[in-house]
VEXDREN-822080 format. One record per residue (C-alpha): residue number from 1; residue in one letter; y, x, z. Coordinates in pm, whole numbers, padded with zeros to 5 digits, m for minus. Layout:
// residues N
{NUM,"A",{Y,X,Z}}
...
//
This chain:
// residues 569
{1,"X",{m02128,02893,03733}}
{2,"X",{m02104,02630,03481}}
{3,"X",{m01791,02500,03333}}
{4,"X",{m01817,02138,03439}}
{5,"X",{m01768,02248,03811}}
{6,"X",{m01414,02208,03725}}
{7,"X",{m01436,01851,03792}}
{8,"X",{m01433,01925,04175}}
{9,"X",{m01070,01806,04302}}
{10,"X",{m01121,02033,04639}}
{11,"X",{m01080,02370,04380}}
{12,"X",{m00815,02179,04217}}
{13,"X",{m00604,02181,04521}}
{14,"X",{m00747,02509,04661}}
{15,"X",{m00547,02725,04428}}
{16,"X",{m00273,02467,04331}}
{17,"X",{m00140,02563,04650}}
{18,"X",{m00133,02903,04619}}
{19,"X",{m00088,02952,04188}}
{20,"X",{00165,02665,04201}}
{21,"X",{00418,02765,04481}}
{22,"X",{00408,03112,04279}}
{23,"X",{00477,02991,03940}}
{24,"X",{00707,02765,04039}}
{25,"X",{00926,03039,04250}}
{26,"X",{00890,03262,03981}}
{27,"X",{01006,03034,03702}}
{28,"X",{01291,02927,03926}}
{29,"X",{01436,03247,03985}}
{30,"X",{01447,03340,03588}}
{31,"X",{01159,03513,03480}}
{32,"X",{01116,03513,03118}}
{33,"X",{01043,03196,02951}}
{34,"X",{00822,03373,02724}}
{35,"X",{00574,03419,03000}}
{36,"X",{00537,03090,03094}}
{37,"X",{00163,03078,02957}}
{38,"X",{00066,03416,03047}}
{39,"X",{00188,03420,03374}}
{40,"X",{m00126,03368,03575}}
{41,"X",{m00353,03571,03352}}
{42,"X",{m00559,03803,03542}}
{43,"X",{m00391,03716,03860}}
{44,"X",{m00619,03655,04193}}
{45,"X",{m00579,03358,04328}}
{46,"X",{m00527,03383,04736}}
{47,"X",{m00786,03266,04935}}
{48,"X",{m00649,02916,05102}}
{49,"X",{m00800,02707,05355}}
{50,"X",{m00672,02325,05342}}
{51,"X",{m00764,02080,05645}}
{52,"X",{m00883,01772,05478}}
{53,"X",{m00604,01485,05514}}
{54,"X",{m00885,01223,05629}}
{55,"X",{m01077,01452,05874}}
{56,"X",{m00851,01705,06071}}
{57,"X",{m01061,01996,06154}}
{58,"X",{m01288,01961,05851}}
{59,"X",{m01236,02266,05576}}
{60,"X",{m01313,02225,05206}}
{61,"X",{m01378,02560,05049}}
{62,"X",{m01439,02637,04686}}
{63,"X",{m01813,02661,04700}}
{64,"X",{m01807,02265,04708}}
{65,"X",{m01985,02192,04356}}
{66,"X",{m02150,01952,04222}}
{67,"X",{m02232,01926,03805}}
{68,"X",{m02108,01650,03582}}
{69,"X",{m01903,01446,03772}}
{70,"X",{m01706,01145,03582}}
{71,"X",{m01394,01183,03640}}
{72,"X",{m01121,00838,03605}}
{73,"X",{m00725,00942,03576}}
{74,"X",{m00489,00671,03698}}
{75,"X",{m00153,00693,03535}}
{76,"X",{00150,00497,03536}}
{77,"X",{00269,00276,03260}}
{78,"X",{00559,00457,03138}}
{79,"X",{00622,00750,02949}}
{80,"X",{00602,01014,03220}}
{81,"X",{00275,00849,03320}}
{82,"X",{00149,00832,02951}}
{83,"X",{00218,01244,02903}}
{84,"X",{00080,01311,03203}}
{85,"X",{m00233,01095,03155}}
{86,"X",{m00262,01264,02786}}
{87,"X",{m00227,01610,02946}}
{88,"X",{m00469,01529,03243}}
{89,"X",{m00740,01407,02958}}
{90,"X",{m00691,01648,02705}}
{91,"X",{m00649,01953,02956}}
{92,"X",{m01006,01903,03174}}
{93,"X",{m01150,01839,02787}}
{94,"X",{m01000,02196,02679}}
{95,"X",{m01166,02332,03001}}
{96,"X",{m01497,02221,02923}}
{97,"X",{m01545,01859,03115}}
{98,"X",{m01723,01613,02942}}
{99,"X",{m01692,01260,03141}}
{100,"X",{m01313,01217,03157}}
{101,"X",{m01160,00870,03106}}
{102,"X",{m00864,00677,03222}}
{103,"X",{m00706,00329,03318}}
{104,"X",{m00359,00255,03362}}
{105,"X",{m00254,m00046,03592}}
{106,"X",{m00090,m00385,03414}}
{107,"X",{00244,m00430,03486}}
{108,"X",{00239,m00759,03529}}
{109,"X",{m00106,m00855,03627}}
{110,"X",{m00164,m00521,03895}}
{111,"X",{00209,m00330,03944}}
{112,"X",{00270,m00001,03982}}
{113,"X",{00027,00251,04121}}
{114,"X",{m00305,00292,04279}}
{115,"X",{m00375,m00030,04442}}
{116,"X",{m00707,m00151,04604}}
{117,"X",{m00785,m00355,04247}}
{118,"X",{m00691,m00081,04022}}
{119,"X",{m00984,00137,04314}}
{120,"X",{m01257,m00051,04243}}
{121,"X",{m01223,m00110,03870}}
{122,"X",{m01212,00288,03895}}
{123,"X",{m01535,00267,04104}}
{124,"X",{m01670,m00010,03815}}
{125,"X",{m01635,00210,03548}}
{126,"X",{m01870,00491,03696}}
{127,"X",{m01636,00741,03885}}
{128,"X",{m01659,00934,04146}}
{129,"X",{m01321,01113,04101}}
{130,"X",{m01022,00974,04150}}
{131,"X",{m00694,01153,03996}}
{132,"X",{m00369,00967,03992}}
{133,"X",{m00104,01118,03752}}
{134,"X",{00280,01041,03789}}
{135,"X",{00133,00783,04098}}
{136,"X",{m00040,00789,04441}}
{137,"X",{00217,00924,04689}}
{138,"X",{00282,00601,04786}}
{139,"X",{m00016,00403,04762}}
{140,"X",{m00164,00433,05107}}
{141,"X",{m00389,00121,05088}}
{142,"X",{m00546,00189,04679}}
{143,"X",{m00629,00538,04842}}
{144,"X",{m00785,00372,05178}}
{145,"X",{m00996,00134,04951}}
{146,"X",{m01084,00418,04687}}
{147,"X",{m01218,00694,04994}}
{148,"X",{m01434,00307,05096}}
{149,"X",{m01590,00301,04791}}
{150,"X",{m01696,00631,04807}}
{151,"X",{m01447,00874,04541}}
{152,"X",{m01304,01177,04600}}
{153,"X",{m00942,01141,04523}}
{154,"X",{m00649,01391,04447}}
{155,"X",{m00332,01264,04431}}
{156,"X",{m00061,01424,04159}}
{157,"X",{00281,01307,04188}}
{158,"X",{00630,01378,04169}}
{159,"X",{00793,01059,04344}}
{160,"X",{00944,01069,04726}}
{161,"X",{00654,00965,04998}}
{162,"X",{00690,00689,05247}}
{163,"X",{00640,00687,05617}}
{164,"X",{00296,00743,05593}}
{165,"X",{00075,01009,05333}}
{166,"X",{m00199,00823,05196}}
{167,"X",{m00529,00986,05324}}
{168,"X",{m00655,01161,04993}}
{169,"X",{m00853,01459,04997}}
{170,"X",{m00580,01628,04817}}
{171,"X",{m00207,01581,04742}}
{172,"X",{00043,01779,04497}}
{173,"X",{00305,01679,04481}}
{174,"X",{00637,01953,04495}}
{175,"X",{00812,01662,04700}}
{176,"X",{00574,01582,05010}}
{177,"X",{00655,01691,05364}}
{178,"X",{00661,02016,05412}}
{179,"X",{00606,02130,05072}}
{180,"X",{00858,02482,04926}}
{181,"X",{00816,02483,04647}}
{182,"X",{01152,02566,04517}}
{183,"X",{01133,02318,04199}}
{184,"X",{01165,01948,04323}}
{185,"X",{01303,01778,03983}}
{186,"X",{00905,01823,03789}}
{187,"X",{00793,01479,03610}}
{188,"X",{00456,01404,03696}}
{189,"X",{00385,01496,03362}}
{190,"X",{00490,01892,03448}}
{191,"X",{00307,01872,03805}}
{192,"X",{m00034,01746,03596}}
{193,"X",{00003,02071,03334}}
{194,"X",{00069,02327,03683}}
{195,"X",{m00254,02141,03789}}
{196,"X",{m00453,02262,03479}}
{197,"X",{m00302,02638,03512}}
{198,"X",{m00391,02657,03813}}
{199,"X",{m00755,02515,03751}}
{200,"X",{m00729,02762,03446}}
{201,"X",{m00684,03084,03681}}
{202,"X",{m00970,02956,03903}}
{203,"X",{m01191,02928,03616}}
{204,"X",{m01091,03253,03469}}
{205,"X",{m01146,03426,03828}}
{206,"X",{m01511,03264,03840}}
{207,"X",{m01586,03401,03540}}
{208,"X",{m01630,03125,03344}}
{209,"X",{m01369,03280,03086}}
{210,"X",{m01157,03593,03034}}
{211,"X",{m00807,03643,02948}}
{212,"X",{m00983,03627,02594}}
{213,"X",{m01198,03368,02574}}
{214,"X",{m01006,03099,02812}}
{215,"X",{m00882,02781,02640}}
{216,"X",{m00527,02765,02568}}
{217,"X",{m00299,02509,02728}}
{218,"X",{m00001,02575,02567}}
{219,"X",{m00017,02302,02302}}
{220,"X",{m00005,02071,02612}}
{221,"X",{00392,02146,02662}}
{222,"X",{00484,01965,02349}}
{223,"X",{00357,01652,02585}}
{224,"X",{00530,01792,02918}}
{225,"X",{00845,01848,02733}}
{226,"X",{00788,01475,02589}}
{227,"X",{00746,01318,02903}}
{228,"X",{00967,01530,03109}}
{229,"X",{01278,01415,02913}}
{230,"X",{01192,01060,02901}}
{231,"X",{01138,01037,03258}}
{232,"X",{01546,01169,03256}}
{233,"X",{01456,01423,03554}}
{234,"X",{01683,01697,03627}}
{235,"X",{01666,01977,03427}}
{236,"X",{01633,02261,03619}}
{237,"X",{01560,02618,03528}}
{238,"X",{01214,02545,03555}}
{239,"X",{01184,02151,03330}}
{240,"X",{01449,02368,03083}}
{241,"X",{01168,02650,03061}}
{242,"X",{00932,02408,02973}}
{243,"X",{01132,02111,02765}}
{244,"X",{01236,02468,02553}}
{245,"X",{00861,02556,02520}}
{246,"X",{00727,02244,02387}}
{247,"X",{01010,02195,02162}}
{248,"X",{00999,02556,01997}}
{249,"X",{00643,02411,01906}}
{250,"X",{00739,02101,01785}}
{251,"X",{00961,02248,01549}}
{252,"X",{00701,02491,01393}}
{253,"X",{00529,02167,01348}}
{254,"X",{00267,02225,01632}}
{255,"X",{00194,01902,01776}}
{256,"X",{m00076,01613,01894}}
{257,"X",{m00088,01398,01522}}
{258,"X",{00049,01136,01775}}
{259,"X",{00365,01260,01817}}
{260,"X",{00433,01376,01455}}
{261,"X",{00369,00963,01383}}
{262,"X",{00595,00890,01624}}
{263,"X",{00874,01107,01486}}
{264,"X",{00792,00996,01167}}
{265,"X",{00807,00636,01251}}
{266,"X",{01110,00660,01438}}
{267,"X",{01277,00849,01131}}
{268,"X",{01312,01161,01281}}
{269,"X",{01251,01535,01130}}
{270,"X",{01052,01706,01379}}
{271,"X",{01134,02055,01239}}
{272,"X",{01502,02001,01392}}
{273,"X",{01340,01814,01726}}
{274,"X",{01577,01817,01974}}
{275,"X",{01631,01631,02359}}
{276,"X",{01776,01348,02221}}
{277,"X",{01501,01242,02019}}
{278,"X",{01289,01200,02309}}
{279,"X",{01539,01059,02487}}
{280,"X",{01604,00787,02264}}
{281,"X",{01328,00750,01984}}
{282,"X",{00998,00879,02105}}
{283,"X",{01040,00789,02460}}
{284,"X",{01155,00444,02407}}
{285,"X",{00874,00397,02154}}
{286,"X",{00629,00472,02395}}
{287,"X",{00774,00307,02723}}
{288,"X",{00781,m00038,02505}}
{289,"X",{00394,m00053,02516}}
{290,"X",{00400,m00047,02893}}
{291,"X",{00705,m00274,02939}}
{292,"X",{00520,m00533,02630}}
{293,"X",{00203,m00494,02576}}
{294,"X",{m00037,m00198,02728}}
{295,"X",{00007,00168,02776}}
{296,"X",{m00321,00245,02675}}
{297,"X",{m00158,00185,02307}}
{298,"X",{00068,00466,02389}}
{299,"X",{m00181,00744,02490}}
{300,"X",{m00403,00657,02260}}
{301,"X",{m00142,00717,02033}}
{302,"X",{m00089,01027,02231}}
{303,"X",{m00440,01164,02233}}
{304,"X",{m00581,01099,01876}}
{305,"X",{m00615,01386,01683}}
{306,"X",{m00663,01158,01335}}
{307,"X",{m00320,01119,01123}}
{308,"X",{m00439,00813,00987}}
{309,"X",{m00497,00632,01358}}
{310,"X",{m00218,00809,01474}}
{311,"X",{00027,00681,01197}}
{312,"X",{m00116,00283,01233}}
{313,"X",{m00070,00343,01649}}
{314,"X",{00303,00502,01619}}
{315,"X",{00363,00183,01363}}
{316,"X",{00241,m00067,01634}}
{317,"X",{00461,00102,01908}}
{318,"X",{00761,00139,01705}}
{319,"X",{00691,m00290,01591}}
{320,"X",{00671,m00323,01975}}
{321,"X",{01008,m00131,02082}}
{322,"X",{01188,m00362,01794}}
{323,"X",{01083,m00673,01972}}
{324,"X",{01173,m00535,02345}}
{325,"X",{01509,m00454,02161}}
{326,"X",{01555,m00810,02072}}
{327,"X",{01426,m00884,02431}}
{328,"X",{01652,m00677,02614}}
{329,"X",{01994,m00785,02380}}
{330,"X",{01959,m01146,02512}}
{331,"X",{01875,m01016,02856}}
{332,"X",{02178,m00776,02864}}
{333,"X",{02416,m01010,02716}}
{334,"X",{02306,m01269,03000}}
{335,"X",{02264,m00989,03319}}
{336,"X",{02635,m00875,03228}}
{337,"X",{02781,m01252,03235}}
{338,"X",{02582,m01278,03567}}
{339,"X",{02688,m00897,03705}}
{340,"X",{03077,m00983,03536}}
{341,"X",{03103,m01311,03707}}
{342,"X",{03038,m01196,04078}}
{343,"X",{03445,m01068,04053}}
{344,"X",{03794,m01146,03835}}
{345,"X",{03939,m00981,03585}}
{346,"X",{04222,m00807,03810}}
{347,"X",{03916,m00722,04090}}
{348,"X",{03713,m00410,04141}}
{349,"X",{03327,m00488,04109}}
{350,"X",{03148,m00518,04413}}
{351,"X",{03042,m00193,04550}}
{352,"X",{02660,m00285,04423}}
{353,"X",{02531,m00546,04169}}
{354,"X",{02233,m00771,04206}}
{355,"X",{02137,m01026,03957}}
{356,"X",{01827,m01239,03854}}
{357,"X",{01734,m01488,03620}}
{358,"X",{01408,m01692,03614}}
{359,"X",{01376,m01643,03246}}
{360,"X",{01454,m01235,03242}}
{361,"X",{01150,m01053,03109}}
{362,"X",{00990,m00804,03398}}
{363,"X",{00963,m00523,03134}}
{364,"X",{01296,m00438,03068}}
{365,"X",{01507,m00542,03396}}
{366,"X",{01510,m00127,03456}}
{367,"X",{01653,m00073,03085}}
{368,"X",{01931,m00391,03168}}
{369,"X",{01995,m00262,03495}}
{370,"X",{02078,00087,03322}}
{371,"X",{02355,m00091,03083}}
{372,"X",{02530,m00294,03385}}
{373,"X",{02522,00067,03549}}
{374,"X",{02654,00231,03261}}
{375,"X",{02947,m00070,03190}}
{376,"X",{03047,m00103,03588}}
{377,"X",{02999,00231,03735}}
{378,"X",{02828,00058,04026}}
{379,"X",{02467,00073,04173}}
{380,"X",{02275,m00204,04027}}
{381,"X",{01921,m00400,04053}}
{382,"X",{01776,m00662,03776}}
{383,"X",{01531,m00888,03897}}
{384,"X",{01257,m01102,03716}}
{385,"X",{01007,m01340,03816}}
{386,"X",{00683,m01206,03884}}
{387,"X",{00415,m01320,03647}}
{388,"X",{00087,m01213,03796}}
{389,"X",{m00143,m01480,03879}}
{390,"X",{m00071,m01570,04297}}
{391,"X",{00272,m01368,04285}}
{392,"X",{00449,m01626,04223}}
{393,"X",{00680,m01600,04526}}
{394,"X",{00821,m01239,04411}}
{395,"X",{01076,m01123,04237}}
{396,"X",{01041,m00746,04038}}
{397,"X",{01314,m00564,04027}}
{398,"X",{01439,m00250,03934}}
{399,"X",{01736,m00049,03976}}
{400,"X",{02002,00239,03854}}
{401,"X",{02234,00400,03989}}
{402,"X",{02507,00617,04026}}
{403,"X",{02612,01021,04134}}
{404,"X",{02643,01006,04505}}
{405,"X",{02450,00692,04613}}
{406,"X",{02069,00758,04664}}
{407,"X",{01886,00414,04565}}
{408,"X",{01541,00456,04727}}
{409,"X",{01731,00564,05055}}
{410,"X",{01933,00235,05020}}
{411,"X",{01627,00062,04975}}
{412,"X",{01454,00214,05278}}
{413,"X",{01786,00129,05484}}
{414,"X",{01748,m00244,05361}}
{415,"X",{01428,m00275,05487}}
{416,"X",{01428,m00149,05804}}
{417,"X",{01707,m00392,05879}}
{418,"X",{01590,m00689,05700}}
{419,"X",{01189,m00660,05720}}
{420,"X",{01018,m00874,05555}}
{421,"X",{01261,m00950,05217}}
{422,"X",{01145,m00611,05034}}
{423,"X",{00780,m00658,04967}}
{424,"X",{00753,m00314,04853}}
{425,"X",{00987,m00046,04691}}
{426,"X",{00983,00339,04613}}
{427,"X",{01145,00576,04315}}
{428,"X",{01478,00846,04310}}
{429,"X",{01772,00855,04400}}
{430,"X",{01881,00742,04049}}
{431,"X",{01616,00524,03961}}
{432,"X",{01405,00260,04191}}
{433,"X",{01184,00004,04186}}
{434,"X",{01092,m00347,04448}}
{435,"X",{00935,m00664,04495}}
{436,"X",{01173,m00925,04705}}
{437,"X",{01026,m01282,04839}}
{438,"X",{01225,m01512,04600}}
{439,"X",{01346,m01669,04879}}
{440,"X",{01532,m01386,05004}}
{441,"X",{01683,m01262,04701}}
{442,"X",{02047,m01400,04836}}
{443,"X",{01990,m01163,05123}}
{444,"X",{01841,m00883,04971}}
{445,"X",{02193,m00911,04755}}
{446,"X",{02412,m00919,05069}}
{447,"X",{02197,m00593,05247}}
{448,"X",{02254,m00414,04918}}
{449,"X",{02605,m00427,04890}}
{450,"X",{02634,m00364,05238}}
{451,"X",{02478,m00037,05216}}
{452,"X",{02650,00056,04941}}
{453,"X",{03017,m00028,05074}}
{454,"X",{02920,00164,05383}}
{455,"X",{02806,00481,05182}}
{456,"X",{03044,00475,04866}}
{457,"X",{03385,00554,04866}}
{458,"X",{03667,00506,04586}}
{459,"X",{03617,00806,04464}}
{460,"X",{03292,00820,04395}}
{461,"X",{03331,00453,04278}}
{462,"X",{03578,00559,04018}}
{463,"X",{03405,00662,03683}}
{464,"X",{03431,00994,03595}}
{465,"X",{03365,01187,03249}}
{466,"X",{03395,01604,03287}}
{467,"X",{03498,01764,02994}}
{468,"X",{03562,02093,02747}}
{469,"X",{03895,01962,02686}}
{470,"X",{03998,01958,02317}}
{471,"X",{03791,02100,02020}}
{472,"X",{03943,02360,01789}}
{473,"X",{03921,02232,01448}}
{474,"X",{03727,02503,01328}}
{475,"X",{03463,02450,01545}}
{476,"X",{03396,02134,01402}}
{477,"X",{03131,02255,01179}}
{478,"X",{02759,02115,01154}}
{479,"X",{02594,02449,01151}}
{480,"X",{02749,02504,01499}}
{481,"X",{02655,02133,01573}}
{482,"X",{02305,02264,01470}}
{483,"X",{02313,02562,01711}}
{484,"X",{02392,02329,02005}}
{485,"X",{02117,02116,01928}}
{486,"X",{01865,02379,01948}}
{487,"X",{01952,02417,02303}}
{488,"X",{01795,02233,02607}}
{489,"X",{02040,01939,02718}}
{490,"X",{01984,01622,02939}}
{491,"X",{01981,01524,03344}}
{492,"X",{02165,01785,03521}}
{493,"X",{02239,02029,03225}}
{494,"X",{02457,01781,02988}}
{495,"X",{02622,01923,02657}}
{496,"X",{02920,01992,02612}}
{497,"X",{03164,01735,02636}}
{498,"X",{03493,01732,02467}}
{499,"X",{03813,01535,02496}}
{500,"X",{04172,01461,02316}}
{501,"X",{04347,01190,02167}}
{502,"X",{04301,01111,01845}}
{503,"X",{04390,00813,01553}}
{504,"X",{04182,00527,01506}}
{505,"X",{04225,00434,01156}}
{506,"X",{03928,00168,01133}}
{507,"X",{03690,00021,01343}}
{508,"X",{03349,m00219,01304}}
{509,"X",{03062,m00337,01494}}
{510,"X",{02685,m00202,01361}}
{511,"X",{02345,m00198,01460}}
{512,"X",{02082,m00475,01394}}
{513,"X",{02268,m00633,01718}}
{514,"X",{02629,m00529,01638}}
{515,"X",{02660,m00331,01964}}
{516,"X",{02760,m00020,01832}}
{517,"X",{03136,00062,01732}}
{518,"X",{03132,00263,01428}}
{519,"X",{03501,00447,01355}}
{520,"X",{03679,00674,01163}}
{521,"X",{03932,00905,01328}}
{522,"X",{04198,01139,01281}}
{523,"X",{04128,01461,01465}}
{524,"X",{04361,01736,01443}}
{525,"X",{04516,01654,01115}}
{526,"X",{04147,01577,00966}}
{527,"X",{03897,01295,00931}}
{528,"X",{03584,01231,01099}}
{529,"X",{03328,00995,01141}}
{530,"X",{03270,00840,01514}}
{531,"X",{03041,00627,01704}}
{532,"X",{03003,00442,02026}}
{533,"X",{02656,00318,02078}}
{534,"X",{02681,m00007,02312}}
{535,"X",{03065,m00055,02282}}
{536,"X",{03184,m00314,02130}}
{537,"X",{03580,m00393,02250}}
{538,"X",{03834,m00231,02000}}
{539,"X",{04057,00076,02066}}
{540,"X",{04401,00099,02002}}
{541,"X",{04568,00321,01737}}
{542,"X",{04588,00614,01913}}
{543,"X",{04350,00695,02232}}
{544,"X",{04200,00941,02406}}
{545,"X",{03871,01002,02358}}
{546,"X",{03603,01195,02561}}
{547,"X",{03290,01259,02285}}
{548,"X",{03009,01514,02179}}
{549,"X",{02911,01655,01824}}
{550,"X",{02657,01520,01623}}
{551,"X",{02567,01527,01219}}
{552,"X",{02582,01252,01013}}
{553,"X",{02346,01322,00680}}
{554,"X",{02338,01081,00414}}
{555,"X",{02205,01115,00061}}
{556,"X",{02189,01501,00142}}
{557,"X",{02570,01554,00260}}
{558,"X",{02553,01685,00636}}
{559,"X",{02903,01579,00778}}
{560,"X",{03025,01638,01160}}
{561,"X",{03065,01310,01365}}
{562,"X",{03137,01219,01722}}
{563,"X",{02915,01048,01941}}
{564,"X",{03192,00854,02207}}
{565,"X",{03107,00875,02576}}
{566,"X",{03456,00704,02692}}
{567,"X",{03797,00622,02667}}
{568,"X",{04105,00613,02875}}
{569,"X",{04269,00294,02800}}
//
């Protein structure tokens, strides 16, 4: 058997459905971390028969070769998409194809996902495999078009399906119909490295390689920890195994030359790597190319394995996240006059927001959307006009929202009782995306709120920060700040939190857009360093304060400072 018949998306899916479900149960029921690589070594795979989605009746089996097929991954323009993409391409390289290349769709020109365009410029470029990363489960009509044109496609995704499966010859995704596998909260990004174990155990079983001689995909989770952060999934036992995995390497300073650039660039020390910093500097460095310019800059960035290219790409992403920075302040400063002016000062907000400006840029109406979310504690959407030649008529909008209101379910719900003014939609429950007719943005507003005052209630309206309650003073120490850090923290596993009233003594506004409150406090009897990144109204003298633990170094003094998530005023 040679080792391009790997290319064959039929095996692909013949033991992802076995060697996936497994793995998945066993990571979520707390196996050992530590044999997250190993875990499928010499392991048979289950023989598994899978009715083809297009032809009911018709079985693909794993004897369905052929040698050399090119092989085009589709990936979405953000982050998750770009890891995913970068594992997808590195990954089949590592197991031995040769014709693996990959296009990701224009924000602006083609939206999001597989569309019939984005199939035949797949078909142009000399496919005859299809594999959508991070994309596909909703894209019924790219699919239709792609099985025209003749490709074999397999659809990896991690997004909730619509009414109808597109007819692929493959789907895995942990969140289709049907599907138990006990881990729904995988980026795309994680679902695209089960893919390659699973492909890897195959492989292994054929012959091809031995426990010895197989490649190793472990290097990968430096990427699936990457991109399963900045896609802010839950972090379940299983995303925590593998976020912890792909840090542990970071820090020994095993990594794509990519990412060191990147951390580099966004003046970071990899060696202390932690969730935050691809939360908020790699991630955002690498969304900007998709929301600005193109995503191929990102994994590019991503899959060069020179430090000189690498260094010049991660100094072109980081000059592009300054300028969506700049883009976004205006934007944010506008959306919040907009979101602030739907209600007076002695009102409640409106149980959902909806605004939209002609001049708002499309690439960063999620990232406004997030700060009115974050400000008003209320569901919210941010709509642009549409700039892709004929689209003239739509708006693009994208939402955030908040514990206890599920946005694509809202969306759904608007649409089935106003068809016609959502053109298209899909996402979470925390995070969704549409396309309105312009005309009907009034009503899409009206529907919105509608849903949400029928499914909200005060309390969950009313903001809420849990806490630790107060910190002991001795506690406040960096080397225990340091041993928090190591940890695994983010969506659904937050760090601790701590709360107390304390003394303001001073307060300014920093940042290159002054939107950052920078203090100094009195806790307990001693001083300390604060900040509150995107506040900008003064505190009194005394408040109480709800805040984590970070360190502060500067010119080689490590000192203790809080990073503010509230106040009660």
């Amino acid at each position: 058997m040679k080792r391009n018949a790997l290319l064959i998306p039929f095996i692909i899916f013949l033991i992802i459905a076995a060697a996936l479900l497994w793995q998945l149960a066993r990571n979520a029921q707390g196996d050992d971390p530590t044999n997250l690589e190993s875990a499928l070594i010499g392991k048979p795979v289950p023989t598994f028969r899978l009715e083809s989605l297009e032809n009911p009746g018709q079985h693909y089996q794993a004897d369905v070769l052929t040698q050399g097929t090119p092989v085009c991954i589709v990936a979405d323009y953000d982050c998750d998409g770009a890891t995913a993409c970068a594992v997808g391409v590195r990954g089949l390289r590592l197991l031995g194809a040769q014709n693996v290349d990959y296009l990701v769709p224009d924000r602006v020109a083609d939206g999001y996902g597989l569309t019939a365009s984005i199939a035949r410029r797949v078909k142009e470029r000399g496919a005859d495999v299809l594999i959508t990363v991070d994309n596909g489960i909703a894209s019924v009509e790219g699919v239709a078009e792609a099985k025209a044109l003749g490709l074999q496609v397999l659809v990896t995704d991690h997004h909730l399906p619509g009414p109808a499966l597109p007819a692929a010859d493959a789907i895995v995704n942990p969140n289709q119909p049907g599907c138990t596998f006990e881990s729904k909260s995988m980026a795309g990004v994680g679902v695209m490295f089960y893919v390659l174990l699973a492909l890897r155990a195959e492989l292994r079983a054929r012959g091809v390689f031995d426990a010895a001689t197989q490649p190793k995909l472990d290097p990968l989770l430096t990427l699936v920890a990457l991109g399963t952060v900045a896609d802010v999934v839950k972090l379940d036992a299983n995303n925590r195994r593998l976020v912890a995995q792909g840090l542990r390497r970071i820090r020994a300073g095993q990594m794509p030359a990519g990412m060191a650039a990147l951390f580099h660039a966004a003046g970071r020390k990899a060696a202390a790597a932690t969730t935050f910093d691809f939360g908020f500097a790699l991630g955002p460095r690498i969304n900007a190319a998709g929301r600005l310019a193109d995503m191929t800059l990102g994994i590019e960035c991503l899959l060069t394995d020179d430090a000189s290219r690498a260094a010049e790409l991660a100094a072109t992403l980081d000059g592009i996240n300054r300028e969506r920075r700049e883009i976004e302040g205006g934007m944010r400063e506008q959306a919040m006059l907009m979101a602030e002016s739907l209600f007076d000062e002695s009102e409640e907000p409106p149980p959902a927001i909806s605004v939209f400006d002609p001049d708002f840029h499309e690439g960063v109406v999620g990232i406004v959307a997030s700060r009115i979310k974050d400000k008003l504690h209320r569901p919210t959407f941010v709509f642009a006009a549409s700039s892709a030649p004929g689209k003239e008529h739509e708006l693009k909008g994208s939402g955030r929202s908040i514990p206890g209101f599920h946005l694509r379910d809202a969306l759904d719900l608007v649409a089935k009782r106003h068809p016609g003014v959502i053109l298209k939609f899909g996402g979470h429950a925390m995070a969704a995306g549409c396309t309105v007719d312009a005309d009907a943005f009034d009503t899409f507003e009206q529907a919105f709120a509608q849903v949400a005052q029928e499914w909200l209630d005060a309390a969950t309206l009313t903001r809420k920060i849990e806490t630790d309650g107060p910190l002991a003073p001795e506690y406040c120490r960096a080397d225990i700040v340091d041993t928090l850090h190591r940890e695994v923290w983010g969506q659904g596993f937050l760090p601790p939190t701590f709360s107390e009233e304390v003394q303001v003594l001073s307060q300014r506004l920093v940042g290159e857009a002054k939107n950052h409150l920078s203090l100094k406090l009195i806790h307990q009897g001693n001083p300390v360093d604060a900040i509150w990144f995107g506040h900008t109204e003064p505190l009194p003298a005394r408040v109480l304060l709800a805040f984590r633990l970070d360190v502060n170094e500067w010119k080689g003094e490590r000192k203790v400072q809080f990073l503010v998530e509230g106040a009660q005023l």
